[in-house]
C-alpha positions in Angstrom: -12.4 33.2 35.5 -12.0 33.6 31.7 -9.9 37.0 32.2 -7.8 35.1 34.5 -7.0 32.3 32.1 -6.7 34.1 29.2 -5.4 38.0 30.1 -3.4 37.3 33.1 -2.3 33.3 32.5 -2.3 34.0 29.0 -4.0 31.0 27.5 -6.2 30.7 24.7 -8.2 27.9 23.0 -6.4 26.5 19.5 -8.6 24.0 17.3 -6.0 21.4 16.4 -4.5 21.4 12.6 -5.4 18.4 10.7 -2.5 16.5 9.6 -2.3 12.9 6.9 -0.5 10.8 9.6 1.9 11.3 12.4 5.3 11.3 11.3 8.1 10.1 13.9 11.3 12.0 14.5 13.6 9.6 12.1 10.7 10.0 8.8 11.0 13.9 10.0 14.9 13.7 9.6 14.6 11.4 6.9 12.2 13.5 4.7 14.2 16.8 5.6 17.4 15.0 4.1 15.7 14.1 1.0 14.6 17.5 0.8 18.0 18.9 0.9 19.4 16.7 -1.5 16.5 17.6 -4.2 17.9 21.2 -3.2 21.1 20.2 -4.0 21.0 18.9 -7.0 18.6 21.5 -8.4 21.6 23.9 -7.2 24.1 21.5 -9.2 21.9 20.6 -12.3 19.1 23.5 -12.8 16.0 22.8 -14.6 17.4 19.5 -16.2 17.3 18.0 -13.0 13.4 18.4 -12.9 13.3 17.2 -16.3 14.2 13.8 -14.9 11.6 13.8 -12.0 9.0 11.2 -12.3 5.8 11.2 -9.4 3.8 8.8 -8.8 0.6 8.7 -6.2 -2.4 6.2 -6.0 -5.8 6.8 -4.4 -9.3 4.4 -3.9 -11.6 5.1 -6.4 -15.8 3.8 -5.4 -18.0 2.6 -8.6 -20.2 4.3 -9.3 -23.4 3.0 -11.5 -24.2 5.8 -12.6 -27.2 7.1 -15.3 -27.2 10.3 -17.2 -30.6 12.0 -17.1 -31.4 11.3 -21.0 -30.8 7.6 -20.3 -33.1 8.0 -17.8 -36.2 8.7 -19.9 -39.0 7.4 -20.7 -41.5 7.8 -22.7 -45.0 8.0 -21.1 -48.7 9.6 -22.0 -48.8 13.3 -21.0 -52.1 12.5 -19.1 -50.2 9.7 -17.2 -50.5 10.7 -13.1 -47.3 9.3 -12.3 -44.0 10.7 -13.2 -41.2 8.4 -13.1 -38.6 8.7 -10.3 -35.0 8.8 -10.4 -32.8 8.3 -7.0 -29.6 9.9 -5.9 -26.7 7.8 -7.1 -24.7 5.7 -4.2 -21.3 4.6 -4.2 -20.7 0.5 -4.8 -18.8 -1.2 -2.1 -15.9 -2.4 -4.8 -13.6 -0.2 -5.2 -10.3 0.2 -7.1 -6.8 1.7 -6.8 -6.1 4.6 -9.1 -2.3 4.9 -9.9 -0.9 7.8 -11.9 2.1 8.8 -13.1 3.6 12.3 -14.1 6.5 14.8 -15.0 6.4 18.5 -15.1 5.4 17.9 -19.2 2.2 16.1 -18.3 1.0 12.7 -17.0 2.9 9.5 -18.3 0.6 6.8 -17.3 -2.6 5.9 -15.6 -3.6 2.3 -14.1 -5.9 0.6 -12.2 -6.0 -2.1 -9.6 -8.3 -4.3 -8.2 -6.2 -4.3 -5.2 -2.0 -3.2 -4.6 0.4 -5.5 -3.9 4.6 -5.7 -4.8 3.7 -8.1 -7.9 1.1 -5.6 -9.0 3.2 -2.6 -8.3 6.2 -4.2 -10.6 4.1 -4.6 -13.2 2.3 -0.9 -12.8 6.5 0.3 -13.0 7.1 -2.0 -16.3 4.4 -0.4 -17.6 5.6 3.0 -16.3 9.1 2.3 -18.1 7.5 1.8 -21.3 5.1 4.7 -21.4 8.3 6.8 -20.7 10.2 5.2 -23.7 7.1 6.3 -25.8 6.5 9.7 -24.6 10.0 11.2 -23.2 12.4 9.7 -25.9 16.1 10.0 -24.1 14.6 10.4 -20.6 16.6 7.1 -19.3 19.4 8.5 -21.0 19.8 11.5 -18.4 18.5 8.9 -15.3 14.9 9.2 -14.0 14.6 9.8 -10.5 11.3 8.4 -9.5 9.4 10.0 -6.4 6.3 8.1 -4.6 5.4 7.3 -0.7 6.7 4.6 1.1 3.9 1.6 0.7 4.9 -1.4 1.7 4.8 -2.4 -2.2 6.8 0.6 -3.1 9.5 -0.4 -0.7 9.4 -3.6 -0.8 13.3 -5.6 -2.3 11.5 -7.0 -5.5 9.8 -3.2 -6.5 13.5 -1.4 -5.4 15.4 -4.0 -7.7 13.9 -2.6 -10.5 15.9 0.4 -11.8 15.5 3.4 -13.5 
């Protein structure tokens, strides 16, 4: 039966490839256009164009309380039957948002959150704005063109008011 299936009906077994999320056919178009516009314009402008590029991704970072092994010591009696223990580290349950900005020259800004929302996020790009006015004099100058997903407080009409 296996010969059948796979010699003559030509069938074979593929493990699925694991993907971030399932994008629909209108983000597929939509990402492909933006795509083609970076193209474009690193067609049109060269290098300078990626000179302006600003990315910007986020990700939940877990406490952890954690104890080096010399904090750990204690002193004790060499005769002393018992040594003292020390368990495997876990994770907290509070957890906060790392954000972190960057160019191709190196990163721009790092900040965290207890938690993301728009008013959070505006603040994160004020804060994004200045650290670019300190570190890439002239930057705005030339325009910045600012790349990051599409979270509800990255799209949202207060965050997209702000300009670059």
């Amino acid at each position: 039966m296996y010969r059948i299936v796979t010699d003559r009906l030509g069938y074979h077994k593929f493990c699925a490839r694991w993907v971030t999320k399932q994008l629909t056919d209108p983000h597929k178009t939509q990402s492909m256009g933006s795509a083609l516009t970076f193209l474009q314009r690193y067609w049109e402008e060269g290098d300078e164009f990626l000179d302006r590029i600003v990315t910007g991704d986020e990700t939940w970072v877990k406490f952890v309380n954690e104890e080096t092994k010399e904090q750990s010591k204690q002193w004790m009696h060499t005769h002393y039957p018992n040594k003292p223990n020390k368990f495997k580290q876990t994770l907290s349950n509070r957890k906060m948002m790392a954000t972190v900005f960057w160019d191709r020259k190196g990163i721009l800004l790092t900040e965290f959150m207890d938690h993301s929302n728009v008013r959070g996020f505006c603040e994160t790009l004020h804060k994004l704005r200045r650290s670019i006015q300190n570190k890439r004099r002239g930057m705005f100058s030339e325009g910045v063109v600012l790349l990051h997903d599409n979270a509800r407080p990255h799209t949202a009409v207060r965050t997209n008011a702000l300009t670059f």
